[in-house]
C-alpha positions as a printed Julia matrix, in Angstrom:
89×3 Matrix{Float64}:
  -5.22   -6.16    9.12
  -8.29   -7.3     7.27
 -10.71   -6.1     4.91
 -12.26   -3.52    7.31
 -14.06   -0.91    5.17
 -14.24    1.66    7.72
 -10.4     2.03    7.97
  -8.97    4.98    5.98
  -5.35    5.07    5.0
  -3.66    8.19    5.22
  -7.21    9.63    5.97
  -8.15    9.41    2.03
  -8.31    6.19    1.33
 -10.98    3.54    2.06
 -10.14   -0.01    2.15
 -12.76   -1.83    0.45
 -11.4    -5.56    0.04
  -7.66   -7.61   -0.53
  -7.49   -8.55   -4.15
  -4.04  -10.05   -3.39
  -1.48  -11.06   -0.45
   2.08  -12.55   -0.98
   4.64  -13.33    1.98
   5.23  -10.09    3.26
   2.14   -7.99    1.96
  -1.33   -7.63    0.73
  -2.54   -5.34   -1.56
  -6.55   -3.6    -0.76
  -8.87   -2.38   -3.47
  -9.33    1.33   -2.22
 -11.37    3.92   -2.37
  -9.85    7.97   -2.67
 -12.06    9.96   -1.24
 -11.94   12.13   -4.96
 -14.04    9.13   -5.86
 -11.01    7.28   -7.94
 -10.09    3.32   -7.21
  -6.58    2.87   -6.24
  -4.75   -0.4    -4.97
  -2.66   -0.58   -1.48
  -0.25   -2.29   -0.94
   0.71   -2.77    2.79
   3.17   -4.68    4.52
   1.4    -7.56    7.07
   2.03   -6.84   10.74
   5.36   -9.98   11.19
   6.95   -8.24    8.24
   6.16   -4.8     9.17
   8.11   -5.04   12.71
  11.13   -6.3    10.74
  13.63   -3.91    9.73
  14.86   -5.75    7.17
  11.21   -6.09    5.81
  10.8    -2.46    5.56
  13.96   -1.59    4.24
  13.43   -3.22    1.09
   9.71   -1.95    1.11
  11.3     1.23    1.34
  13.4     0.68   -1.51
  10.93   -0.98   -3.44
   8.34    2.51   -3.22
  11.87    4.32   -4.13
  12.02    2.33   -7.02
   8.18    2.46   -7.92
   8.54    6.63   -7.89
  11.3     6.53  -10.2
  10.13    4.74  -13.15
   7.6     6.82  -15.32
   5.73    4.39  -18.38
   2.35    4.13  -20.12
   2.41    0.39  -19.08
   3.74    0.57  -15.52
   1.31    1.51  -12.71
   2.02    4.7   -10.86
   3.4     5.1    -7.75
   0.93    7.83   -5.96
   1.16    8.19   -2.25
   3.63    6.44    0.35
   3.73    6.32    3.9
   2.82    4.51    7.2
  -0.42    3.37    8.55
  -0.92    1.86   12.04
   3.15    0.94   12.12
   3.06   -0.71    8.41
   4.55    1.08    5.28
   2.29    1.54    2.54
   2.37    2.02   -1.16
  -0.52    3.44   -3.43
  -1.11    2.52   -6.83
């Protein structure tokens, strides 16, 4: 996927560019449609057909909903978008 500004996740959130990819995901600054940034973070397509992949995705958004701290981002919204799990921030 690449930086295509028309795409809305979850039909609220506009992709506006990657600020950051690793080895099984890159993260999009977005737009909410409320007006508020948010980041993405989305699996890329290899990873995303791998079970294994997602699992631990899946456990890692788990994991992001569970911890509540002034000085850890906020797990927001989860789901999938064109096949790929997603996490918003």
């Amino acid at each position: 996927m690449g930086t295509d500004t028309a795409t809305l996740v979850a039909g609220r959130y506009r992709l506006m560019s990657v600020v950051g990819t690793g080895g099984s995901a890159r993260v999009h600054l977005a737009s909410d449609l409320d007006g508020r940034l948010v980041a993405i973070k989305l699996l890329i397509p290899p990873q995303a057909g791998d079970p294994g992949a997602v699992e631990r995705f899946t456990r890692e958004v788990a994991i992001a909903r569970s911890i509540t701290h002034r000085n850890v981002v906020r797990a927001l919204n989860s789901g999938t978008h064109r096949g790929a799990p997603y996490l918003v921030m």
